[in-house]
N, C-alpha and C positions, 0 to 999 in steps of 0.2 A: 104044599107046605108053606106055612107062614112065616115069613122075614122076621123078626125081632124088628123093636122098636127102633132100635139106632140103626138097622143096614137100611141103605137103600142104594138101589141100583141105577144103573147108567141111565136108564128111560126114567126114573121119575128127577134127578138130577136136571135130565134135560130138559123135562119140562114143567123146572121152577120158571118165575117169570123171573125176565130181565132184571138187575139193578138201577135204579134212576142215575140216570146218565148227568154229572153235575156240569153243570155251564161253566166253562170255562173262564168266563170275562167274569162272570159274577164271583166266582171265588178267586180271582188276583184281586177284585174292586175288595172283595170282602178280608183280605189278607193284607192288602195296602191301606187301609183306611184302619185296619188293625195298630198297624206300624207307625201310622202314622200319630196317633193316639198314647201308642207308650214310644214315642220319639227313637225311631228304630231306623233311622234313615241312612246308610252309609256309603261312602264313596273311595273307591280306590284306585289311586295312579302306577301303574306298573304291572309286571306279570305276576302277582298273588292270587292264582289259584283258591290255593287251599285256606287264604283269609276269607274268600268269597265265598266257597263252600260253608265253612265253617262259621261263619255269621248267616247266613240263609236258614240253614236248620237252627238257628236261634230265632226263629222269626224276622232276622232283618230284612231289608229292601233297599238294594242296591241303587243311588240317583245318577246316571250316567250324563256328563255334559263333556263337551269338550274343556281342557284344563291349562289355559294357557299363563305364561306366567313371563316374569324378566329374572334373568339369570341374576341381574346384578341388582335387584331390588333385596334390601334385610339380606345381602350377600357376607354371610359372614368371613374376615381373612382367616385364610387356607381351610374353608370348606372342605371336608375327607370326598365329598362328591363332587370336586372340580370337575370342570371339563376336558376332555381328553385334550384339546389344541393347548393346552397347556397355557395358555393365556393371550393367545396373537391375536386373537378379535374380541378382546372383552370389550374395546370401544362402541363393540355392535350389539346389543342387546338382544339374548337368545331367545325364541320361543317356545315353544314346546306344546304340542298338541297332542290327547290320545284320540283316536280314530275310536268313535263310536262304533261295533259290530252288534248293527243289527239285523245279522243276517238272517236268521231265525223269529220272522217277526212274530209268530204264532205262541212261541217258545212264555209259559205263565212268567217266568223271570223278565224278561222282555217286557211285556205289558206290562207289568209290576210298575217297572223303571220307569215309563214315558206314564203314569199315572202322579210319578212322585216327582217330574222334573219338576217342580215349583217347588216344590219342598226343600224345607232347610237343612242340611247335609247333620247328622247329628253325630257320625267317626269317620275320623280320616285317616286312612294308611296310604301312606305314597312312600316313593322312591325319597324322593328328596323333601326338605322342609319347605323352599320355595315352590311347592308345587299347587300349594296356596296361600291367601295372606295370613299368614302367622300371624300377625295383629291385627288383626279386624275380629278372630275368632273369638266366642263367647265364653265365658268361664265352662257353661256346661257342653261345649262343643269336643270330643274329643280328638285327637291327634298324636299318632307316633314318633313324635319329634318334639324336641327341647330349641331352645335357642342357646346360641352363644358356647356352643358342646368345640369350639374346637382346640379349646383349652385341652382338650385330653385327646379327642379323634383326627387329633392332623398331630402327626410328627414331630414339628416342631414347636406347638403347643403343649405338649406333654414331655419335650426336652426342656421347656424352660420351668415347666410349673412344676416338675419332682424334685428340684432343689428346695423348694418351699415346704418339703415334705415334715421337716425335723419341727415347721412352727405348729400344724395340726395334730401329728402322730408320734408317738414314742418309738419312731423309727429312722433307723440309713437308708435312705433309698439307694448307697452304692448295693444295698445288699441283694438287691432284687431286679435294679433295674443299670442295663448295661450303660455306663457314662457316656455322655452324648451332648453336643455342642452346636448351636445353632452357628457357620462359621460362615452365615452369610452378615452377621454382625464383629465389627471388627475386635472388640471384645472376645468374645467368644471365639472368633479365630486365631488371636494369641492364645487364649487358654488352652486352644488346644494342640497349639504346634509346643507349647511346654508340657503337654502330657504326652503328645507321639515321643520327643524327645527322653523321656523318663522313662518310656515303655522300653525304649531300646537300647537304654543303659540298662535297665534290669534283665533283658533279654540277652545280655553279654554275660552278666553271673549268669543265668541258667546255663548258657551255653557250658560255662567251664563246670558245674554241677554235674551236669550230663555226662561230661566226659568220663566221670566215674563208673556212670553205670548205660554207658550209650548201649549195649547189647539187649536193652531193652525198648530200643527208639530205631526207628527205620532212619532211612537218609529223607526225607520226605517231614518227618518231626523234628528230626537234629540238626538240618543243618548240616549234613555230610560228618556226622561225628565220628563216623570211625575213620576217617583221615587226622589222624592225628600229630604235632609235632613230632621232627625228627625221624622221619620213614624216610627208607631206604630204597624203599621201589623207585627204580629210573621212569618209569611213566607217571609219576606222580611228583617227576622235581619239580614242575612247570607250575604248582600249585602255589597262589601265594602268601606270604608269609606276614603275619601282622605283628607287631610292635607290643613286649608285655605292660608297657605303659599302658596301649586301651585298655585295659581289665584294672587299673590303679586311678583312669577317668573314670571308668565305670562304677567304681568303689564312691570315689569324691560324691560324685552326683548321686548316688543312691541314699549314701548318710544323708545328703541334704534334704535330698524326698523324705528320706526317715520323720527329720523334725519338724516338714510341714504337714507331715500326716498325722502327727501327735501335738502340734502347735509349739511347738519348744523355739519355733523361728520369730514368734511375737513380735521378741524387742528387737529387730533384725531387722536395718533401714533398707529399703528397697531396692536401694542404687546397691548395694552390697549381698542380696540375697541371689544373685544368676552367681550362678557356679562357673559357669564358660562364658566368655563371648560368642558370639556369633559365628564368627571361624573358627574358633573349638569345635563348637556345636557343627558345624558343618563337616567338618572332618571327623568327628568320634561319627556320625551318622554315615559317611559315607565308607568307613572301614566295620562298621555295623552291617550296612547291606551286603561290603564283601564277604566277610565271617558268615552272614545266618544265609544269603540266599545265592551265592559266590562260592560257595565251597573253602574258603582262605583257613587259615590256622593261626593260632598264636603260640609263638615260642613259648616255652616253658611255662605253660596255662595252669598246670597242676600245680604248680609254687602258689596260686593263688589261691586254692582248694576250699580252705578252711574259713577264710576273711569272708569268699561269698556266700557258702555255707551261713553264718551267721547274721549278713547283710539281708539274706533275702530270706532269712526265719524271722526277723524282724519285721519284713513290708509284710511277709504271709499275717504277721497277727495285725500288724492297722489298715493291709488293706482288703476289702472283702472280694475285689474283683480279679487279687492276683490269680487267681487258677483260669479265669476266662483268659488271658493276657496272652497266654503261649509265647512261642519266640518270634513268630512272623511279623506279629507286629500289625496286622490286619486291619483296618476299617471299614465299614460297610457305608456309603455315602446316599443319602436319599432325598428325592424333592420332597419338601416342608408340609405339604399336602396334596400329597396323591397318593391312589392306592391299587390294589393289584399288583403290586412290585412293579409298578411301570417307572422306569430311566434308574433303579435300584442296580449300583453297583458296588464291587470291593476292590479296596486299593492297598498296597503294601508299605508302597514309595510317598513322602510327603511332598514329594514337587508335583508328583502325578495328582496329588489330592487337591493340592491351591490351584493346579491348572486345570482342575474342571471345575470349580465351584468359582472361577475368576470372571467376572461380569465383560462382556462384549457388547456389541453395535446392537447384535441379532438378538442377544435376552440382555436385557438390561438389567439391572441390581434388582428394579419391584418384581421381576420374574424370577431371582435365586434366591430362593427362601430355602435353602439346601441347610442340613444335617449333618452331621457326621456322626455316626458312633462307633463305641468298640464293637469288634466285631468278635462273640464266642467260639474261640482257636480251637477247644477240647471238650465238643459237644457229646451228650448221651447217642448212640451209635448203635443203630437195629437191622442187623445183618449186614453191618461197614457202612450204613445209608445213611444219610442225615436226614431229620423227621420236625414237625415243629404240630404243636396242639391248638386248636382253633374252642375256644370257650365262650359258652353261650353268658350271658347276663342281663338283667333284665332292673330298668329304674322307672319304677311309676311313683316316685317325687323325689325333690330335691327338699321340700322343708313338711318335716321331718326327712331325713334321707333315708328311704326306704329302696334296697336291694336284693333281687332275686337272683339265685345260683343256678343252672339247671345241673344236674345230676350227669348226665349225658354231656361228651364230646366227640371230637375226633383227630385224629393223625393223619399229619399230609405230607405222603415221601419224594425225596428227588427222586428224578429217572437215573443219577447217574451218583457212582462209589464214591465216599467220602475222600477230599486230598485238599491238601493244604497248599500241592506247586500247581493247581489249577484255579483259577479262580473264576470260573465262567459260573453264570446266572445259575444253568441247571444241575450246577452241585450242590451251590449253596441256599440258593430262595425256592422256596419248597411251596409257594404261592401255587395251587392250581392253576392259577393263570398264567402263570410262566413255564411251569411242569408240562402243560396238555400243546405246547411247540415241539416236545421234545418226545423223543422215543425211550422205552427201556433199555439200556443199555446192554450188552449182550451178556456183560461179567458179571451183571448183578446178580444177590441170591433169588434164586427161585421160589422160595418162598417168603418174597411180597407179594405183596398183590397184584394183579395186571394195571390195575385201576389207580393203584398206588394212597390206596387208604384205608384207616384201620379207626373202626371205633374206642372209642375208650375201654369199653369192653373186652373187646379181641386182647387190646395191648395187657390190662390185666390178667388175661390168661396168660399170655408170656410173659409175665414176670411171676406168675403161681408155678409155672413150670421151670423156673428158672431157682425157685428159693426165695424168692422177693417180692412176693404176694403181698405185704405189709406196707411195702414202698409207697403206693399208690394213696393207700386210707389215712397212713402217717405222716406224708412225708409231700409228695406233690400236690394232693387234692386241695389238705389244709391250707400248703401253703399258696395257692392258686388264689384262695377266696380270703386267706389275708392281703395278697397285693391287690387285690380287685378294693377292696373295703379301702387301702389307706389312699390308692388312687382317688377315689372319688371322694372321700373326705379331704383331701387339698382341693381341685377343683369345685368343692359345692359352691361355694358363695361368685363362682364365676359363670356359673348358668345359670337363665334364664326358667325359674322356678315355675310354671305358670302350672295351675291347675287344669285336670283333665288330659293332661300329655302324659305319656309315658315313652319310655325308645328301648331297642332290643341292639343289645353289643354284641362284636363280637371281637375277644381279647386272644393275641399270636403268644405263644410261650414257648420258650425252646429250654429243654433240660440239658443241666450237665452231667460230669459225669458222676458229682454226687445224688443226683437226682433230684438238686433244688432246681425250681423251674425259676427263668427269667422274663422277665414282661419285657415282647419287645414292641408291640402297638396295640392300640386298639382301634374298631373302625366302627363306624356309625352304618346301617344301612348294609348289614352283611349279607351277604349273599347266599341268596333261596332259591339258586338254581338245582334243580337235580341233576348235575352233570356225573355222579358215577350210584350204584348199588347203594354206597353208604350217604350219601348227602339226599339220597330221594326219599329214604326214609326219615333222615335223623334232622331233616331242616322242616318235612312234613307235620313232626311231630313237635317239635319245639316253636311253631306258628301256631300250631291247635291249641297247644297248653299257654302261650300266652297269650289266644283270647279266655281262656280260662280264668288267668289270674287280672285281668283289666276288664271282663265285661261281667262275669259269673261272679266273681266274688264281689264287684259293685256291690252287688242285691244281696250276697249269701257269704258272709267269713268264711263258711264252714265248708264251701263245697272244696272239690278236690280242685290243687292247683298241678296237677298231672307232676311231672319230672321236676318243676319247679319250687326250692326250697328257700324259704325266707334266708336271707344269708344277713341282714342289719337292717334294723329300724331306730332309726336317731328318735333323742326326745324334739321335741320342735324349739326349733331357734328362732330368734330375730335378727336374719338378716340386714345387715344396717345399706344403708342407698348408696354407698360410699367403696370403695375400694380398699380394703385396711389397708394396704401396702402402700399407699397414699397417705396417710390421714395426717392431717393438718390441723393446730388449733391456733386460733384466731381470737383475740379480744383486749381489750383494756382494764387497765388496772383500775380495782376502785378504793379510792382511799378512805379510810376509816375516819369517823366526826371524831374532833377532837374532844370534845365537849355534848355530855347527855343533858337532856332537855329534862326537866321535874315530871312531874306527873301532873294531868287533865285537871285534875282538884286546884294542885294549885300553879298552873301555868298561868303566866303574862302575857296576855296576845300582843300586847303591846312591845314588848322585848324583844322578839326575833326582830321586829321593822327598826329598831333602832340604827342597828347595825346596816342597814342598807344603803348604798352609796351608789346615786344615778345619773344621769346624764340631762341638762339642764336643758328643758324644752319649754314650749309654747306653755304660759301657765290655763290660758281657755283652751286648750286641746284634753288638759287633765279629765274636765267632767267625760267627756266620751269615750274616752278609752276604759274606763271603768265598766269593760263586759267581761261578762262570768266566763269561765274557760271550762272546756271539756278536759275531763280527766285523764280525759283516752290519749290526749295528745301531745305534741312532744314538742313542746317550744323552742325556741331559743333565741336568745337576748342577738339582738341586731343592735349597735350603737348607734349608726348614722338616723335611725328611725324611731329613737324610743321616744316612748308618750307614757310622760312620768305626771304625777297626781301627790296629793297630801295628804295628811290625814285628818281626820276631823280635829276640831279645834277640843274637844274632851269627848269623853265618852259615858258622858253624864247624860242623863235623859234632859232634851227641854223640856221648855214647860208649853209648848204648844202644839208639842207631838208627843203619841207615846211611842215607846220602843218596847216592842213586842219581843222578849225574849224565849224562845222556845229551845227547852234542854231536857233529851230524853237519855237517860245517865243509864248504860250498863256496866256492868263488872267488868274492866281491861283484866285480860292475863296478864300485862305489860306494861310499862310507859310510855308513850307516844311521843317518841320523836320528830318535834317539827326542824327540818334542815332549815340553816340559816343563808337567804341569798347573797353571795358576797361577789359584789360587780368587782372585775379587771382592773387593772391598771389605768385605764384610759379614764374612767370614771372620776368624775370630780363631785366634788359635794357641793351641794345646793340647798342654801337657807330660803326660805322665803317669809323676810323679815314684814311684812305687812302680813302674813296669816297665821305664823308661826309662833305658839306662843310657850309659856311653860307648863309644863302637864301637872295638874295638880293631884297629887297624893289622893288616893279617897280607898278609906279603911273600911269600907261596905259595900261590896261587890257581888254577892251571893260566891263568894267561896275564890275570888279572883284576888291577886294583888295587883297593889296600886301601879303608877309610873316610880321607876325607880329614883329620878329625882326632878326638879323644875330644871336641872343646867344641862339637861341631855338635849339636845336640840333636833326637832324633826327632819325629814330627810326626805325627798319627792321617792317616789313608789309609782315603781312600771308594775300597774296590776294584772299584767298581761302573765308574770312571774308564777302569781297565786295557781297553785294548781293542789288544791283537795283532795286528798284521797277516800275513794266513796266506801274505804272500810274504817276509815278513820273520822269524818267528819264530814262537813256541808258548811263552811260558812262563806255569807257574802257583806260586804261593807259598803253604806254608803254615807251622804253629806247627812242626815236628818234619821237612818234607823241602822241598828245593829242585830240583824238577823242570824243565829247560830241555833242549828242543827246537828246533835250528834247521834250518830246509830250505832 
């Protein structure tokens, strides 16, 4: 029986011939020589994987060399990629080498590499920006990294620059971003021992608020609120008793917060605007920590009910951070540039806060570049956990400023129950890096995660199953990628614009409990490790789409830029060389002629020189100094050196020369102002009665007037003065011809 055309069986299968077995070396030679032709060359510092993947199937070709560099060359202050020693050997200049693996020397990739080491690196993705020279690269070289980023990716670069927010954006930065004080500068360390101070007058109203409806506040939020004045339990007489004056401080001081939050304190001399001295202030705080973290009472607290009631509906409408505030009073305190949550702690007490950020032998002041900010008391809480959102974004230019969103995030929980009388690391910094020290704690709900993260996804389901599906699209997402947009419109004009760089952020947000999210960092250089289920996928995939949108859409607008969505494209600015926050003007006043000159038709050349008054010199020096000046250049009259000259005895043609006059007459828009030279003070006039004579009138000049009379008497002339202008004239003067040129 006959097979059909299409079967065939194992025996004639087996004996088709072989495939041509391709040479190896020749197709990496033919593959490299490829790349090297559309400038395909690229080099990577660090464990990127899937950048290396993911450029290879683009055709690229990997140049491997060792990468060494100094830590402290183009070292920007507080780099977000410090060095872990924190600073004790920057005297010594770091090195940094990757270890070429080439272990697999057979390996087409391999060969590839040692075919292109001569070749010029044409993308760079590294760890850090020093990991090559940043200025040495080519406009068409590309590069993951920006310069001068630590205006926003170091802590205390982004606390001082969101004050500047209100001059770029029609926005509060109190509203988004938790107030925060650099208090390693002395300034800034008063500002803020006057806001701890305000916190915890306002935290004495809430306190007597509460007591109204404390059955809905644990002892752990109150403050021991249901210990209240006047109890009768003999185990509870021991408790102590505060004075209803604090709650009538607390009043004073709050009104006056009131009118410097609405500016009503203007006209209000400085020496007159502290509410307390010193020792007030020290004692309302120290009967503060008794009250909120002490358990104490104030007698008859309720009398005061209604006053704070009204006090603190007042700060709620000016100020937008009361709800973060709580009663504790809390700060979170951080070195100025570092990250990971490393030496990131929280403090209650303001003496405990000036005595860690207080400069010693062993760190000196250039090493506390420390932080302080508010720290959010009455966070969004997912299964009692506290949780904070890790946001991708993405800037491939600073002019135009162009901004990508990715679609996709994720959530990173503590291992341990939310509380406010604990304040150890693994409640509150939800940093992976701090979190994978620490175990799950045995109370927690069971359903988080083991791993302790939840994509943006996941969290969207619970909130659909909760009723608040809407939360997310309306409410967090928008306003996520409004604080991303106004952040980096304050800091544009303070990076380092260069073409062909792009950099991938990555922005910490922690919601409250209205579910506005607040920006509490962002960091350069985020991390692409797959340390759990959800980070191996979700960091895998936001590296592939953003060589998508930096190498694909180069060549093609239109191809897909995977998860990643334009989020702002500025028109293009001129950046000015300058620092507007500087800007300085500089110059001299110029005074106005008193006196307009006629018009070219009928100007007096002879006129302006009357009035000229010189300094009496060598009369044989005159003839030499009569050289023509350059236009271009900038004189200026020296007295001890002038070489003064006269002017011809008429301006009548002799009779044994001729005077060649050449005048080529266009249409003026205008009349032609000749400035008149008028020597200083020191100047004296000078006759020179043997050549000096009187100017005789002559009413025939081709369109000139005459000398205005025989009594005006000549005056020596530094012809050094005469300076021409080549849009206005040419003329030169000598003993025997009068040469005039006009264009």
């Amino acid at each position: 029986m006959d097979s059909g055309p299409g079967d065939l069986t194992q025996k004639a299968v087996d004996e088709l011939p072989p495939p041509p077995k391709i040479d190896k070396y020749k197709l990496a030679r033919f593959l490299t020589e490829k790349a090297i032709r559309e400038k395909k060359i690229f080099t990577i510092s660090g464990p990127y994987p899937v950048i290396r993947n993911s450029l290879r199937k683009r055709g690229w070709v990997e140049r491997k060399y060792p990468l060494k560099y100094d830590a402290q060359e183009h070292k920007e202050d507080g780099n977000e990629t410090e060095r872990d020693n924190g600073g004790k050997n920057e005297s010594k200049p770091a090195l940094r080498e990757e270890e070429i693996p080439y272990n697999n020397s057979g390996d087409i990739h391999e060969i590839m590499s040692r075919l292109v080491r001569n070749e010029e690196t044409s993308f760079y993705w590294t760890i850090k920006k020093d990991a090559v020279d940043y200025y040495s690269l080519h406009s068409d070289q590309m590069l993951n990294h920006y310069a001068r980023t630590g205006s926003f990716t170091t802590k205390i670069g982004l606390c001082l620059h969101m004050r500047n927010l209100p001059w770029y954006v029609s926005a509060n930065p109190n509203a988004f971003f938790p107030r925060c004080y650099a208090i390693c500068i002395d300034d800034e360390k008063y500002d803020f021992i006057q806001d701890f101070r305000k916190t915890a007058a306002s935290s004495i109203l809430k306190w007597v608020v509460n007591l109204d409806r404390s059955g809905d506040h644990d002892q752990s939020s109150t403050g021991s609120l249901h210990t209240k004045s006047g109890t009768t339990d003999p185990n509870e007489r021991n408790i102590k008793e505060l004075p209803g004056e604090l709650i009538e401080t607390a009043l004073k001081v709050c009104e006056t917060y009131i009118q410097q939050l609405e500016h009503d304190d203007i006209d209000i001399e400085a020496e007159n605007s502290s509410v307390l001295s010193d020792t007030e202030w020290d004692q309302l705080i120290e009967q503060y920590y008794s009250l909120i973290h002490e358990g104490a009472v104030i007698c008859n607290a309720e009398n005061y009910l209604i006053q704070c009631q009204k006090i603190l509906h007042k700060i709620i409408l000016a100020n937008p951070q009361h709800d973060i505030d709580g009663l504790h009073n809390i700060w979170i305190i951080k070195p100025g540039a570092k990250s990971r949550g490393r030496e990131i702690v929280c403090k209650k007490r303001l003496q405990d806060i000036l005595k860690l950020v207080e400069p010693t032998d062993q760190f000196p002041i250039k090493d506390h570049k420390w932080v302080v900010q508010k720290y959010i008391e009455s966070p969004l809480l997912i299964y009692d956990t506290k949780f904070d959102i890790r946001q991708w974004f993405l800037v491939t230019d600073w002019n135009p400023l162009t901004i990508w969103f990715y679609k996709e995030s994720y959530l990173r929980f503590s291992t341990q129950r939310f509380s406010l009388d604990n304040l150890h690391s693994s409640i509150h910094l939800c940093n992976n890096s701090i979190q994978k020290n620490y175990k799950n704690a045995t109370d927690r709900s069971p359903q988080l995660p083991y791993h302790n993260m939840w994509t943006s996804s996941r969290f969207q389901e619970y909130l659909q199953k909760r009723g608040l599906g809407h939360v997310w699209r309306n409410v967090i997402y928008p306003s996520m990628k409004k604080n991303i947009i106004c952040t980096m419109k304050v800091v544009q004009d303070q990076v380092d614009p260069r073409r062909s760089s792009f950099e991938l952020y990555g922005a910490d947000f922690i919601l409250g409990k209205d579910f506005k999210p607040w920006l509490i960092e962002i960091n350069s250089s985020p991390t692409m490790f797959p340390s759990t289920p959800i980070t191996s996928d979700l960091c895998a995939q936001v590296q592939e789409d953003t060589i998508k949108v930096v190498i694909d859409r180069k060549h093609d607008k239109s191809c897909d830029p995977g998860k990643f969505e334009l989020l702002w494209r500025q028109s293009m600015l001129d950046i000015p060389p300058f620092n507007p926050t500087d800007l300085l003007i500089e110059g001299i006043s110029v005074r106005k002629l008193k006196k307009h000159m006629s018009t070219l038709n009928n100007f007096n050349f002879l006129e302006p020189l009357m009035g000229v008054l010189q300094s009496t010199t060598n009369p044989e020096n005159r003839r030499e100094s009569m050289t023509p000046v350059n236009d271009k250049q900038n004189v200026r009259v020296k007295h001890r050196n002038t070489i003064s000259c006269t002017l011809p005895k008429t301006l009548k043609k002799p009779q044994e020369k001729d005077v060649k006059v050449k005048t080529i007459l266009k249409k003026l828009a205008k009349p032609i102002d000749f400035p008149r030279i008028v020597d200083g003070h020191e100047a004296s006039s000078f006759i020179d009665k043997k050549k000096s004579k009187g100017i005789k009138e002559s009413s025939h000049q081709n369109g000139r007037q005459g000398a205005t009379s025989s009594q005006n008497k000549l005056h020596s002339l530094d012809w050094a003065l005469l300076q021409p202008s080549t849009e206005t004239g040419k003329f030169t003067f000598t003993d025997s011809k009068v040469k005039i040129s006009l264009a």
